[in-house]
DOPAZA-659157 format. One record per residue: x, y, z of N, C-alpha, C in turn; residue in one letter. Coordinates in steps of 0.02 Angstrom, whole numbers, plus 32768, in hexadecimal, padded with zeros to 4 digits. Example, Ala and Ser with C-alpha at 12.3 -4.5 7.8 and 13.67 -1.06 7.14 Angstrom:
residues 2
82947EE4818682677F1F818682947F5B8186A 82827F90816282AC7FCB816582858002818AS 
//
This chain:
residues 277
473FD25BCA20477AD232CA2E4764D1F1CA50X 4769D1B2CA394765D170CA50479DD168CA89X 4776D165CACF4792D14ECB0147CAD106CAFDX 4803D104CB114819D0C0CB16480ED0A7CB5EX 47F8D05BCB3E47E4D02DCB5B4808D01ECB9AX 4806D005CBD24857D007CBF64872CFC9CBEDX 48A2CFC3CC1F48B5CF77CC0E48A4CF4ECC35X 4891CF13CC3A487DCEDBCC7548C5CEA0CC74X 48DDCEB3CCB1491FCE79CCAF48EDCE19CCD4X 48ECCDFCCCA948D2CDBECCDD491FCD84CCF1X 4953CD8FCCD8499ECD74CCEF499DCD8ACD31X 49B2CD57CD5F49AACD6DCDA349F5CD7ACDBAX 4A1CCD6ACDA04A66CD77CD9A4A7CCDC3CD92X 4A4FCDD2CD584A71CE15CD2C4A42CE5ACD5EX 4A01CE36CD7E49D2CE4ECD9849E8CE6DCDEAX 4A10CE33CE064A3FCE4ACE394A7ECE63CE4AX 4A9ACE54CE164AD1CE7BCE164AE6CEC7CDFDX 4AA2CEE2CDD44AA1CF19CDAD4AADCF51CDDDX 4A8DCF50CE254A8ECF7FCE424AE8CF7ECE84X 4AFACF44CE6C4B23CF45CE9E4B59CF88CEADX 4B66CF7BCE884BA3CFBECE6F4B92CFF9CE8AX 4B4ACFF0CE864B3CD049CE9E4B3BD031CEFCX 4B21D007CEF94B21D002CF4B4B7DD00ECF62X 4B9ECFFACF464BD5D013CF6E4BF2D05CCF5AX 4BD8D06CCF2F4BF8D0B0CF244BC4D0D8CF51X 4B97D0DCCF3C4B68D114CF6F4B48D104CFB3X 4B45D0B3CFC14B2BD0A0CFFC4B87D083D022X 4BA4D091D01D4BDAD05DD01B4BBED04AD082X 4BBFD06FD0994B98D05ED0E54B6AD035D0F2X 4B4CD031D0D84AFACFFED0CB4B21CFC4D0C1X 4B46CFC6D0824B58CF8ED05A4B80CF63D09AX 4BCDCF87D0B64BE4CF54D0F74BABCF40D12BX 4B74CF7FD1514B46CF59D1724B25CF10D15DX 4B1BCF09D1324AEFCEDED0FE4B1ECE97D102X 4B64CEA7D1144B9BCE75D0F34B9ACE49D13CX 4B90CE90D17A4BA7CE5DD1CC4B5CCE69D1D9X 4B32CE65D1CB4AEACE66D1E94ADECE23D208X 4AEFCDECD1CF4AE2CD8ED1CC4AFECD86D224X 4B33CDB3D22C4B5FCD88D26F4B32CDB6D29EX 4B14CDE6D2B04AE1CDFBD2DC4AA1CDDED2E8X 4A96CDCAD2AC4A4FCD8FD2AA4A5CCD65D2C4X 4AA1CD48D2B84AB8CCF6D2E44ABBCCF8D30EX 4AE2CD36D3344AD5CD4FD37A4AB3CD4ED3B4X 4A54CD63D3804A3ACD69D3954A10CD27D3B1X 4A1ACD00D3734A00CCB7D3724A10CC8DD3B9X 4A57CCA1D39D4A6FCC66D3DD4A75CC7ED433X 4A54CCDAD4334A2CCCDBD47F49F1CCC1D48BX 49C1CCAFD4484986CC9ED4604990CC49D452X 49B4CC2DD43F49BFCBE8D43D49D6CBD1D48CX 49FFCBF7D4BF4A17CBF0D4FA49E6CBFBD51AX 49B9CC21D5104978CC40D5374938CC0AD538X 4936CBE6D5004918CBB2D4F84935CB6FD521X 497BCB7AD5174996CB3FD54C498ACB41D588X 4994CB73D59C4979CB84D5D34930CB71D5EFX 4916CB8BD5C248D8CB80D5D948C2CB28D5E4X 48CBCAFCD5AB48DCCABAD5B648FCCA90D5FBX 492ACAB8D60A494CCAA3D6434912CABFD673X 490DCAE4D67B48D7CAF7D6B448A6CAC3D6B6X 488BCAB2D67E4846CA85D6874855CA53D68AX 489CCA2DD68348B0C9EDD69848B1C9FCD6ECX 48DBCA2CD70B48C6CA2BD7394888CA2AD770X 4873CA53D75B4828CA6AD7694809CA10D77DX 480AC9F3D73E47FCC9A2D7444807C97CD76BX 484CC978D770486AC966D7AC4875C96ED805X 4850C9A6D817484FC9C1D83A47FAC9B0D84BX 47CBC9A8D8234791C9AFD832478DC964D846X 47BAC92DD84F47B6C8E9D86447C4C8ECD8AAX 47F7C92FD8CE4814C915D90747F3C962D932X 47F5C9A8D90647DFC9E1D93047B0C9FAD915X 477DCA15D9404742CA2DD90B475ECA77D90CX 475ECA8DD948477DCAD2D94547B8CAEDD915X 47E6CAC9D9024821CAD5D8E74804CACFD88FX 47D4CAA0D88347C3CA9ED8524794CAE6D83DX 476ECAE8D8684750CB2DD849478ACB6ED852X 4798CB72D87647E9CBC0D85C4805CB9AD80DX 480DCB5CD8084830CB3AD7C8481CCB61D79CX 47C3CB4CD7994786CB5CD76A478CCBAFD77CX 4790CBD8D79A47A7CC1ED7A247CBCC31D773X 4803CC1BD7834842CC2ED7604831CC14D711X 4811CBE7D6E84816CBE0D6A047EFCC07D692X 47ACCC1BD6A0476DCC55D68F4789CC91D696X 47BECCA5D6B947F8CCD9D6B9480ACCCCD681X 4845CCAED6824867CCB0D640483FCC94D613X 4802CC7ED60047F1CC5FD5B547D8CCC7D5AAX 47BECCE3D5D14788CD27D5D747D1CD48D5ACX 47FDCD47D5C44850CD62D5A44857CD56D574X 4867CD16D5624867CCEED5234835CD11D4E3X 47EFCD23D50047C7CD32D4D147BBCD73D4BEX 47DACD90D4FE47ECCDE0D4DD481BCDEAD4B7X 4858CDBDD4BD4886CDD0D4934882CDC0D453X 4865CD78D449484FCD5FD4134816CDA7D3E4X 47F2CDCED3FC47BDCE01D3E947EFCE3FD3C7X 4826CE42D4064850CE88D3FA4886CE72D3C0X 4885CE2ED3B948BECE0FD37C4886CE2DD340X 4855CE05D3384828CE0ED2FB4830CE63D2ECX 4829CE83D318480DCEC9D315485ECEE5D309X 4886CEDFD31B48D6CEF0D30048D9CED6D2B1X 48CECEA1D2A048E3CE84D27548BECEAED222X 4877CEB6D2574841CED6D21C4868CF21D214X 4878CF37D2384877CF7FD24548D4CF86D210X 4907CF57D2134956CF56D2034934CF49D1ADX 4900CF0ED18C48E5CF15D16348B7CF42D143X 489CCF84D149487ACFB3D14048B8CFE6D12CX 48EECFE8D16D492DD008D1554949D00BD10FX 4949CFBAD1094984CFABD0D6495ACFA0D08BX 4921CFA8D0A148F2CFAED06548F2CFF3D040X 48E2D01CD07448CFD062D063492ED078D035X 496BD055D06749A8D046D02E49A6D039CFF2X 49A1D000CFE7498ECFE1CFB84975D003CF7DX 4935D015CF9848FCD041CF55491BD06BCF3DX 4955D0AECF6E4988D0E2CF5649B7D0D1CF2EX 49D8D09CCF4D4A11D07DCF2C4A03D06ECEDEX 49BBD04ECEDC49A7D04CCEA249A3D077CE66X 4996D0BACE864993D0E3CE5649BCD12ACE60X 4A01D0F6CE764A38D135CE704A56D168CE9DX 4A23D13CCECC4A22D181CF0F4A54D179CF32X 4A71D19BCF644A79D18BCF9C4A5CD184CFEBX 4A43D158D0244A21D14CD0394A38D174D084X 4A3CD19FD09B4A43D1A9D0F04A30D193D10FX 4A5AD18DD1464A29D15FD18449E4D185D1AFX 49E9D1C1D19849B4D1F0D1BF4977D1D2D198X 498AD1E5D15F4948D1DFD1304924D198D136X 4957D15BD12D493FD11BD12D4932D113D177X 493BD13CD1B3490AD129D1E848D0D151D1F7X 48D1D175D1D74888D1A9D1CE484ED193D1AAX 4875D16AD158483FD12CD13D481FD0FFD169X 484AD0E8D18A482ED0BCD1A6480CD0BAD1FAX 4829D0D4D22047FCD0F5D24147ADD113D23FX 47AED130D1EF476ED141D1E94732D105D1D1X 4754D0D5D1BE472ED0B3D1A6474FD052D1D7X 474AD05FD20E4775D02AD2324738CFFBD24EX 46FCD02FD25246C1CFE9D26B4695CFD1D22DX 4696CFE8D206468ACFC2D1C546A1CF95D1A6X 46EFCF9FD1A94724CF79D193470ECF3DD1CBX 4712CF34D20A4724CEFED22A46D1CED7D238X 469CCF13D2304651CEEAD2374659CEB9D1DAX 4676CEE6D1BE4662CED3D169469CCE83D171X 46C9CE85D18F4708CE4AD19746E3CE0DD1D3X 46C3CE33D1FE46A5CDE5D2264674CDD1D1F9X 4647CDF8D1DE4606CDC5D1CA4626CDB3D17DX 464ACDB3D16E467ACD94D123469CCD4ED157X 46A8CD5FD18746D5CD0CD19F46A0CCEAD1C5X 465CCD1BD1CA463FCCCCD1F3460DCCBAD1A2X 4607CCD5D17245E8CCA8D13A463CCC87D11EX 4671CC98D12746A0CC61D0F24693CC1AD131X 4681CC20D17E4685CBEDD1A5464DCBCCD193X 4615CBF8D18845C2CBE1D18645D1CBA2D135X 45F7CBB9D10C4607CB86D0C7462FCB60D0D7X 4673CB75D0FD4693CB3CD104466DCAFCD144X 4639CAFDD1534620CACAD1974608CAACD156X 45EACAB3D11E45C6CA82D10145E6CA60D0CAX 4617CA81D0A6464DCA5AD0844699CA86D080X 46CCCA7ED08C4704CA8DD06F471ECAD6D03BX 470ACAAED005470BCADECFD746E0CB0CCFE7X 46A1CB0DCFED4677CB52CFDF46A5CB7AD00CX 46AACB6AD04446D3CBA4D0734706CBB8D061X 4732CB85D0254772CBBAD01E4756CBEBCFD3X 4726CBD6CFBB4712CC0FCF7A46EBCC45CF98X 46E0CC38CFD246C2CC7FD00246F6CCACD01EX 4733CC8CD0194770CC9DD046478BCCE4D00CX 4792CCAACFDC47A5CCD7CFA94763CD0BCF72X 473ECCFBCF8946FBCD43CF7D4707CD6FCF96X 470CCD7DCFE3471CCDB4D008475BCDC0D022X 4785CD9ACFED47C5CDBFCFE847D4CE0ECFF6X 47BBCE1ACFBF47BECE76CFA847A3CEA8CFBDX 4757CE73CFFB474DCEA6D026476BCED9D03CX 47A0CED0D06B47BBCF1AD07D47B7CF49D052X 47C5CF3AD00147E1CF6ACFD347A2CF9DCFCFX 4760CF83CFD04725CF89CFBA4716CFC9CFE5X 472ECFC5D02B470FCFDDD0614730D02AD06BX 477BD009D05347B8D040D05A47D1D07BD014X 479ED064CFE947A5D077CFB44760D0BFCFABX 4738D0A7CFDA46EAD0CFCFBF46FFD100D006X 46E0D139D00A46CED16AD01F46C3D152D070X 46DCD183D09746DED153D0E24696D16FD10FX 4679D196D0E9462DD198D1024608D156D0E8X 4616D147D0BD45FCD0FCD0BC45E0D0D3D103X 45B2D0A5D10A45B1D087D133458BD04CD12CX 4578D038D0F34554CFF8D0E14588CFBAD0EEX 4572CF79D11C4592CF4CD11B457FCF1CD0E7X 453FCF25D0D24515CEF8D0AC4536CF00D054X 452CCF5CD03D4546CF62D007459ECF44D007X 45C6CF5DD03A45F5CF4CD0234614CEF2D019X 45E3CEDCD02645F7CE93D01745CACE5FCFD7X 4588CE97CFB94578CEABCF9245A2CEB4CF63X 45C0CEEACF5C45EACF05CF2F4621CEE3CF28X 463ECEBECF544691CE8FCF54467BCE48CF25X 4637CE2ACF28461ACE05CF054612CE06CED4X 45F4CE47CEA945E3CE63CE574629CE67CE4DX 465ACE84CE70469FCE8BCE5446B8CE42CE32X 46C4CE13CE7546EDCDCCCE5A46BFCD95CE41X 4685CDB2CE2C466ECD7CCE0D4680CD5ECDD1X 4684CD27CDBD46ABCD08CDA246F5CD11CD85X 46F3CD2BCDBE475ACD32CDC3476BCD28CDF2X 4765CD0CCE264789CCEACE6047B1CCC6CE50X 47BDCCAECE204800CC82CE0E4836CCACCE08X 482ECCDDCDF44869CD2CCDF84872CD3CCE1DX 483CCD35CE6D4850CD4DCE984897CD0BCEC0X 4870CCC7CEB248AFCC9ECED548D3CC97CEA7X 48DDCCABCE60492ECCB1CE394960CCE3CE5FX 493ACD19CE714967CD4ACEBA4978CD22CEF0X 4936CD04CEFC4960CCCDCF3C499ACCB1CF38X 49A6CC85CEF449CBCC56CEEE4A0BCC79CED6X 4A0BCC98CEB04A4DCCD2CEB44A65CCE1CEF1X 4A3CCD0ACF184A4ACD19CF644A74CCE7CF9CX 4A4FCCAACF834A59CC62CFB04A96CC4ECF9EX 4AAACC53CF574AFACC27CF4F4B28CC4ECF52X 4B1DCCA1CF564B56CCCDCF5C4B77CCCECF9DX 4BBECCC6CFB94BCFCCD9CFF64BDECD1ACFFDX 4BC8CD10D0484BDECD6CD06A4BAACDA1D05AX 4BABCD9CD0164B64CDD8D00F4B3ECDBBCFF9X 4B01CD7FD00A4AD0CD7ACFEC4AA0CDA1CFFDX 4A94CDC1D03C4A68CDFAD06D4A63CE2DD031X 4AB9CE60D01D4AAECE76CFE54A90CE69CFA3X 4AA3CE34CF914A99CE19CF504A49CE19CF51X 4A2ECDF8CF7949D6CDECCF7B49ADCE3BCF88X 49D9CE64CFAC49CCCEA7CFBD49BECED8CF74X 49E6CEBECF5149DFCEF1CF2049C5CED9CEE8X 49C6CE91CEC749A7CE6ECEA54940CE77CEB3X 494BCE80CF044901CE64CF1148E4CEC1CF07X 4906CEE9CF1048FFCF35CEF84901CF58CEA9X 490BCF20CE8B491CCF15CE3A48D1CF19CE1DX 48D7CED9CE464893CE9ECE114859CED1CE48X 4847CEE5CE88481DCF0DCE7E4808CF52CE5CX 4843CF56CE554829CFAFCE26480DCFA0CDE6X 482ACF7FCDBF481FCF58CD7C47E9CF3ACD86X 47CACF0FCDAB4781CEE9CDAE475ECF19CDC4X 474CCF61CDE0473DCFA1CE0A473CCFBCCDBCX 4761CFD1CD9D4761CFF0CD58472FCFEBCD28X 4740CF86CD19471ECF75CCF646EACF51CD0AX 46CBCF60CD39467BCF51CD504650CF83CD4AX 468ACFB6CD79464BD004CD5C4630D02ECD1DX 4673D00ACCF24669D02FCCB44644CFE1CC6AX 4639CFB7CCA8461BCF7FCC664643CF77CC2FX 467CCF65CC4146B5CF52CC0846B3CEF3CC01X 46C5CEE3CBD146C8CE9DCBD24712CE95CBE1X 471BCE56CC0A475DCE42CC284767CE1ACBF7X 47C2CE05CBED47CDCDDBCBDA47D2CD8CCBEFX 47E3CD53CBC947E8CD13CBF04803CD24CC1AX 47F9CCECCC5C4822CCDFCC934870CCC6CC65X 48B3CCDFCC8748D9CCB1CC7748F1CC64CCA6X 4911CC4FCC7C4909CC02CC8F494ACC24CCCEX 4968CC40CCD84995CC2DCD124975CC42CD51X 493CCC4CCD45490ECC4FCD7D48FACC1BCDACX 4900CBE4CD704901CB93CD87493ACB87CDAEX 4980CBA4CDBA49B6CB7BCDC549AFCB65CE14X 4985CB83CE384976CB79CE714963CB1ACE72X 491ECB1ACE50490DCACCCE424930CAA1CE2DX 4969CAC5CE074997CA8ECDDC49C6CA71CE20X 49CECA9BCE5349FFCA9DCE8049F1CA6BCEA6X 49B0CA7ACEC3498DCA62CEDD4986CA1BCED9X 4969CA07CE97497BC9C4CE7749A8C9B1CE77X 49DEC9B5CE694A32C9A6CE584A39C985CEB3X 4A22C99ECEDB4A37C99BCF254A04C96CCF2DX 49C3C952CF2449A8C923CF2949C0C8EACF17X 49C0C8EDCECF49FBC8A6CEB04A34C88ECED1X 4A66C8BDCEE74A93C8B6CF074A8AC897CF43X 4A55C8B0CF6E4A42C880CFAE4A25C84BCF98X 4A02C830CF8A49DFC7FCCF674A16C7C3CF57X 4A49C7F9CF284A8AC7ADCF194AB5C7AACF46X 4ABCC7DDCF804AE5C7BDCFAE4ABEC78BCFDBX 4A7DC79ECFEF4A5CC76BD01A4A57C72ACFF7X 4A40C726CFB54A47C6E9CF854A7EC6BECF9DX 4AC4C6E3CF974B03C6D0CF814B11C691CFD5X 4B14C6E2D0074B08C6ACD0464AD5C665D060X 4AACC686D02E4A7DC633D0424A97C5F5D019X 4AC6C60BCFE64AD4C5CBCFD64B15C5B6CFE5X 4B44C5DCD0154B71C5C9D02C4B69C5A8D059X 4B24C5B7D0864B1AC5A3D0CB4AFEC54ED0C2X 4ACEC553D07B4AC4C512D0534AF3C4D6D052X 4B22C506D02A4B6EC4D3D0204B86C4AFD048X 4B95C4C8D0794BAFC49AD09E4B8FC4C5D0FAX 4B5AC4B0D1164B3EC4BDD13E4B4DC4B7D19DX 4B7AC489D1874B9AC472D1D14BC6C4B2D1DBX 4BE1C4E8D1BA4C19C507D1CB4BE1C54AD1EBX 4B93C53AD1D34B70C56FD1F84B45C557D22EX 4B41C526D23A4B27C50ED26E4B39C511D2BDX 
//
């Protein structure tokens, strides 16, 4: 009997939305977490944005103080090495939450994918077991997308989107696993020359409101099983499709657009110049 071939979806549309349906029928819990997650992140943002103000204000003081009290200035200088020491734990315990809510919604994801339903026991037992891998395998992935982005732009965001799928990689294999090296290894042989599929998920994700968290969640759980499939089994992929591009097209479209409004104003300001003077 001749095996059939499977299918490879490269539509990033048809690619993300395929699994939706099941996320609310069998995850329907995941799916609302997923929906108010964005406003806990903002949450979170805007304590460490105040915490940073903070800290600013301190060292204006601190400054000021070191002109008229020396004493008052060093408690100043006290008090910011306090709070920056704060600042940087929380900043550590954000990363390490953030890795750990992503390992969750991954180990989701992968179920959701194939029909399951996901418990919350189980998806914290995944990840738990495999939580210092996940977050050693997630820092040294963001200090090489930083190590590319210091020398140009782009390379860092095609690094960004390389180790996209990391998590999937990590959360997908056996939690005795413990290679940091293979698994970023392996996230590499996967998207090679398909990273453009991976930001056609982006860009789906990016223009949808309310659920793009979902939308990218299950799209980006799509395109790894299918590139996971057809890597191990040496299948030939099909073309990229072009709406993979729509990201660039967007992209562009919003360049032009700035370009002719700044145009437009310089020659108003041209025209008649006294009314900007």
């Amino acid at each position: 009997m001749i095996k059939q071939k499977p299918v490879y979806i490269s539509n990033p549309f048809s690619l993300s939305f395929n699994r939706i349906g099941t996320f609310f029928e069998k995850n329907l819990g995941w799916a609302i977490a997923l929906i108010i997650l964005p406003l806990v992140g903002f949450i979170f943002q805007l304590f460490l944005n105040i915490v940073g103000a903070i800290i600013d204000s301190s060292s204006s003081s601190a400054h000021a103080y070191s002109l008229n009290d020396t004493q008052t200035a060093s408690l100043a200088i006290g008090v910011i090495a306090i709070v920056a020491i704060i600042w940087i734990l929380f900043v550590f315990v954000g990363i390490a939450i953030q890795v750990f809510i992503g390992g969750v919604l991954t180990y989701v994801s992968l179920q959701n994918d194939e029909g399951k339903t996901a418990s919350f026991k189980d998806a914290i037992d995944a990840t738990v077991e495999r939580f210092w891998r996940l977050l050693i395998a997630q820092l040294l992935a963001n200090l090489k997308i930083f190590a590319w982005s210091l020398l140009l732009i782009i390379p860092g965001i095609i690094a960004a989107f390389r180790y996209s799928l990391l998590p999937y990689v990590i959360m997908d294999e056996p939690g005795e696993n413990k290679g940091i090296r293979s698994s970023h290894n392996r996230v590499k042989a996967l998207v090679k020359n398909r990273k453009r599929e991976v930001f056609g998920v982006a860009t789906v994700a990016g223009i949808i409101p309310f659920i793009g968290n979902l939308v990218q969640l299950t799209g980006n759980a799509a395109l790894y099983r299918q590139l996971q499939v057809f890597h191990d089994n040496k299948l030939e992929k099909p073309t990229i499709h072009w709406l993979n591009y729509l990201g660039f097209i967007l992209i562009g479209l919003f360049v032009v657009l700035a370009l002719f409004i700044i145009l437009l104003v310089a020659l108003i300001i041209q025209s008649d110049p006294q009314n900007f003077s």
